[in-house]
Legacy VTK file of the C-alpha trace (Angstrom):
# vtk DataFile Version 3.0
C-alpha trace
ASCII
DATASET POLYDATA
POINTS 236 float
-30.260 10.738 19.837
-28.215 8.314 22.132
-25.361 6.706 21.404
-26.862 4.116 19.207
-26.441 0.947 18.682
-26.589 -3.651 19.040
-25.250 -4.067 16.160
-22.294 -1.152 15.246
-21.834 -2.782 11.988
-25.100 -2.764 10.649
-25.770 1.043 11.881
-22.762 1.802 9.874
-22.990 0.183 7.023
-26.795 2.145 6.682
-25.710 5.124 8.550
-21.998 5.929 7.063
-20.598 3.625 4.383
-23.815 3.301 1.983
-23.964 7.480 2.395
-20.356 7.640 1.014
-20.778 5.615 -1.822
-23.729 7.098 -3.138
-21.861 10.736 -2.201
-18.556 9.933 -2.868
-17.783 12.064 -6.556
-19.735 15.197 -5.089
-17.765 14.844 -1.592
-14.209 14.494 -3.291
-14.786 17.746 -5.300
-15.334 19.878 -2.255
-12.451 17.941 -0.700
-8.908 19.428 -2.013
-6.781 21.574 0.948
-4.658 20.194 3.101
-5.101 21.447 6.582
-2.079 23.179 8.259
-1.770 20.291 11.230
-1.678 17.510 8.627
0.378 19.105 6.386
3.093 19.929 9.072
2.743 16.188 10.116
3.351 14.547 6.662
5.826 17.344 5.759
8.117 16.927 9.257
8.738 12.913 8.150
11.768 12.055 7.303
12.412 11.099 3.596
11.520 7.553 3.022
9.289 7.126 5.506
6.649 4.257 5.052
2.912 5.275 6.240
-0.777 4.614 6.467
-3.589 6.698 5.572
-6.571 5.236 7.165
-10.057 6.446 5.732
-7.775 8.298 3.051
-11.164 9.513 1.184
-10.435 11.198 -2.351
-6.642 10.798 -1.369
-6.321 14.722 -1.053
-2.946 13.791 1.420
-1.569 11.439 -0.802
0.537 14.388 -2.840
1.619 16.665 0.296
4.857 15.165 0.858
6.701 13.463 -2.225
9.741 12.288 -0.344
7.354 9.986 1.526
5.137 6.466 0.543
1.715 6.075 1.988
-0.551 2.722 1.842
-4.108 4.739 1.413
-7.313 2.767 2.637
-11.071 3.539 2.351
-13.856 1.502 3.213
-15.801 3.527 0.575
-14.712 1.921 -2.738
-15.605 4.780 -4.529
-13.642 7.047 -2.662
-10.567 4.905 -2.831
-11.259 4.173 -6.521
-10.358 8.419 -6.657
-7.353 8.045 -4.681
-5.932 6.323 -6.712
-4.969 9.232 -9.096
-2.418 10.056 -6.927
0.796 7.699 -7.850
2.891 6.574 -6.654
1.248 5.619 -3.867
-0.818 2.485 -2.853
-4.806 2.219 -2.580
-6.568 -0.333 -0.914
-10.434 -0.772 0.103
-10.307 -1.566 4.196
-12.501 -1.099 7.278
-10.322 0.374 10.065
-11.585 -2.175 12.351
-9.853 -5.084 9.972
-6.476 -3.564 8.400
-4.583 -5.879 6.352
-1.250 -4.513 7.229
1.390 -6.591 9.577
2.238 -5.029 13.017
5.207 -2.871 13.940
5.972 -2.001 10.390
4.999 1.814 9.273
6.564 4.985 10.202
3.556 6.482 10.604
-0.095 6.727 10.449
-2.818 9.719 9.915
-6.796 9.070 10.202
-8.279 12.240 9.252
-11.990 12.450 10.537
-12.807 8.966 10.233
-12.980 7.732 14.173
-15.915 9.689 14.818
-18.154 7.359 12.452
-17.711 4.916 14.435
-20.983 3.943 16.510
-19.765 2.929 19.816
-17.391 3.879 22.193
-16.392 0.231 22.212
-15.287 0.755 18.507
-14.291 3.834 17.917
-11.205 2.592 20.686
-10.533 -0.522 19.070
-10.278 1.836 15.918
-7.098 3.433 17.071
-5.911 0.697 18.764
-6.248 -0.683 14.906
-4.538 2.225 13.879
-1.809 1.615 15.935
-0.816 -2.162 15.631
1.127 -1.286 12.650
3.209 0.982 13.342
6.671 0.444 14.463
8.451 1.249 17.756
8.503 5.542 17.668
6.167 5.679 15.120
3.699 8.201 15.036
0.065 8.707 14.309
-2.127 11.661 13.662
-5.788 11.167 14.392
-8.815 13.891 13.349
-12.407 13.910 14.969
-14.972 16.384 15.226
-15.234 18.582 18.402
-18.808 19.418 20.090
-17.307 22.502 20.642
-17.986 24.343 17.371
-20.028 27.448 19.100
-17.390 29.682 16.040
-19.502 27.760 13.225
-22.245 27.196 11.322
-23.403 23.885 12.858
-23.594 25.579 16.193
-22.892 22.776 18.555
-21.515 23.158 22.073
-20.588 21.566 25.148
-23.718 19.750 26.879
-24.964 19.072 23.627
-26.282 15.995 22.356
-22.953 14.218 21.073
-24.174 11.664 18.540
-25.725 13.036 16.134
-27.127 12.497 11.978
-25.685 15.198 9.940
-26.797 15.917 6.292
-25.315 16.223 2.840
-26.903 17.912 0.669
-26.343 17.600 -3.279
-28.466 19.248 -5.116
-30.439 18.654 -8.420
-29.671 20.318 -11.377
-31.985 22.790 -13.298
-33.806 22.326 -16.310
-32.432 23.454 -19.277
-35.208 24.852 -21.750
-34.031 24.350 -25.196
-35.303 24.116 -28.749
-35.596 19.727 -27.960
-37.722 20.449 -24.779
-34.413 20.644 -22.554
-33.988 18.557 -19.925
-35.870 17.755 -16.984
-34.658 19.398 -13.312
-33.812 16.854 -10.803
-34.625 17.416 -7.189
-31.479 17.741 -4.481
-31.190 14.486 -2.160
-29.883 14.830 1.618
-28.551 12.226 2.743
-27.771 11.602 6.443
-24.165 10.539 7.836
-23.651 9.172 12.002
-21.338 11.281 13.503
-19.816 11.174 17.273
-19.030 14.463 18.757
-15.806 14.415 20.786
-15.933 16.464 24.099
-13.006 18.247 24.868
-10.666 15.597 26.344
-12.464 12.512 25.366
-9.767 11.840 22.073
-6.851 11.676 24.601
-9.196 9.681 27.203
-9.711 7.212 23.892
-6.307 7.018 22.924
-5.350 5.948 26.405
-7.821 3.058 26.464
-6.334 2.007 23.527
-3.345 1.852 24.981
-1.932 4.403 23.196
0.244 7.967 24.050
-0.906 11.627 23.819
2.463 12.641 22.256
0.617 16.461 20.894
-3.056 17.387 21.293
-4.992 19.951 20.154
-7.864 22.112 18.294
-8.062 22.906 14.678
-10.924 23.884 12.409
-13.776 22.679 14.571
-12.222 19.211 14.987
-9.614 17.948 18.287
-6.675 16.269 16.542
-4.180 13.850 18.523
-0.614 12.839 17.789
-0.322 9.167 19.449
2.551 6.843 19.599
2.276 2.739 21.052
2.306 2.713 24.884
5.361 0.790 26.154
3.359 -2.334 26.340
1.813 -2.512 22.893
3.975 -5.422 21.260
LINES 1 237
236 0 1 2 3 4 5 6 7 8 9 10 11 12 13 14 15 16 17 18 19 20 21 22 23 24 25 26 27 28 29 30 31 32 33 34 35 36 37 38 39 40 41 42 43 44 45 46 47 48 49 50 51 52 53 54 55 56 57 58 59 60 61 62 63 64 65 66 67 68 69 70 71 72 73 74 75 76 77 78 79 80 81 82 83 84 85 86 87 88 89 90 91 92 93 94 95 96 97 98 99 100 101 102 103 104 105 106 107 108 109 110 111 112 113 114 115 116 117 118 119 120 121 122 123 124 125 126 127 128 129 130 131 132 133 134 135 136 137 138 139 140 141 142 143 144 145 146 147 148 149 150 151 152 153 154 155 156 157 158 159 160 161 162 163 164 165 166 167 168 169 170 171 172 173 174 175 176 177 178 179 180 181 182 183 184 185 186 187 188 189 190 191 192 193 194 195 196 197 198 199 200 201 202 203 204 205 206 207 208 209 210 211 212 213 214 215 216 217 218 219 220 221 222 223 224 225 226 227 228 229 230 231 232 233 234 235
């Protein structure tokens, strides 16, 4: 498919956000390592430190570092309904395009595989230019998307691919029980489809820049490019 989209908003809402409500209990419970890059991040901050996790899902960073406070978000209130299991910290329902937090004020921000539901290219760059407002003078921000260069996995995708693309979740029914009542009936699996956008190699740090943001680190981890960004000189 190409890139879709008149109305980004509307694709999403049909494409990403009703998938991850109806998905959201079976997605947290396959949802509960920390990857090495994000932990490092969140672990490096100095105690104290004030933060945003943007698209924080089932909350699964919320207990890496305890010497820290995040402000969690999801625009899935189910998901965020699960983060909040992890106290202290705080859990809000927000669209990354619309954050309710005041500029130049966090420490830090991470967005873990969230950008790359965004429709446009249009959007997914006000997205971290979103994700950057907040944050104060220094203050860093970690940002996860999906590579098209995954040749090493399953999905198979590589460069000169098609780069947005529907990708399916799969929960699946449960069996019938027989039993001396009759059991229970077996209920079929559902797929449901989520939007993604494929980032070429380069095309984060090209984003980033547009956003007027700073490449501070950059790099490649479990079939996704990651980016650590700081304001440009400009921003505010």
């Amino acid at each position: 498919m190409s890139e879709p989209v008149a109305n980004g908003e509307a694709y999403e809402e049909e494409h990403v956000h009703e998938v991850y409500e109806q998905i959201a209990s079976h997605f947290s419970s396959t949802r509960y390592k920390p990857w090495p890059i994000i932990e490092r991040f969140l672990q490096g901050l100095a105690p104290g430190s004030v933060g945003l996790d943007v698209g924080c899902g089932n909350g699964k960073y919320l207990a890496v570092n305890r010497d820290i406070f995040i402000v969690a978000s999801d625009r899935s209130p189910n998901l965020a309904t699960i983060a909040t299991t992890h106290p202290p910290h705080s859990v809000c329902v927000a669209d990354i395009l619309s954050l309710p937090h005041p500029a130049h004020t966090f420490d830090f921000a991470i967005s873990i595989a969230v950008i790359h539901h965004l429709s446009t290219a249009t959007r997914r760059t006000a997205a971290i230019a979103s994700l950057l407002a907040p944050l104060r003078r220094g203050g860093r921000a970690l940002i996860y998307v999906w590579a098209l260069e995954q040749e090493g996995s399953r999905r198979g995708w590589s460069e000169g691919m098609e780069q947005d693309v529907m990708v399916p979740w799969v929960m699946r029914g449960k069996k019938a029980k027989k039993g001396k009542g009759g059991g229970e009936e077996a209920q079929e699996d559902r797929t449901f489809h989520r939007y993604y956008h494929l980032y070429r190699r380069g095309e984060l740090e090209e984003s980033v820049r547009e956003a007027g943001g700073v490449v501070v680190e950059a790099g490649y981890e479990k079939d996704n490019w990651w980016a650590i960004v700081e304001r440009g000189e400009g921003e505010g």
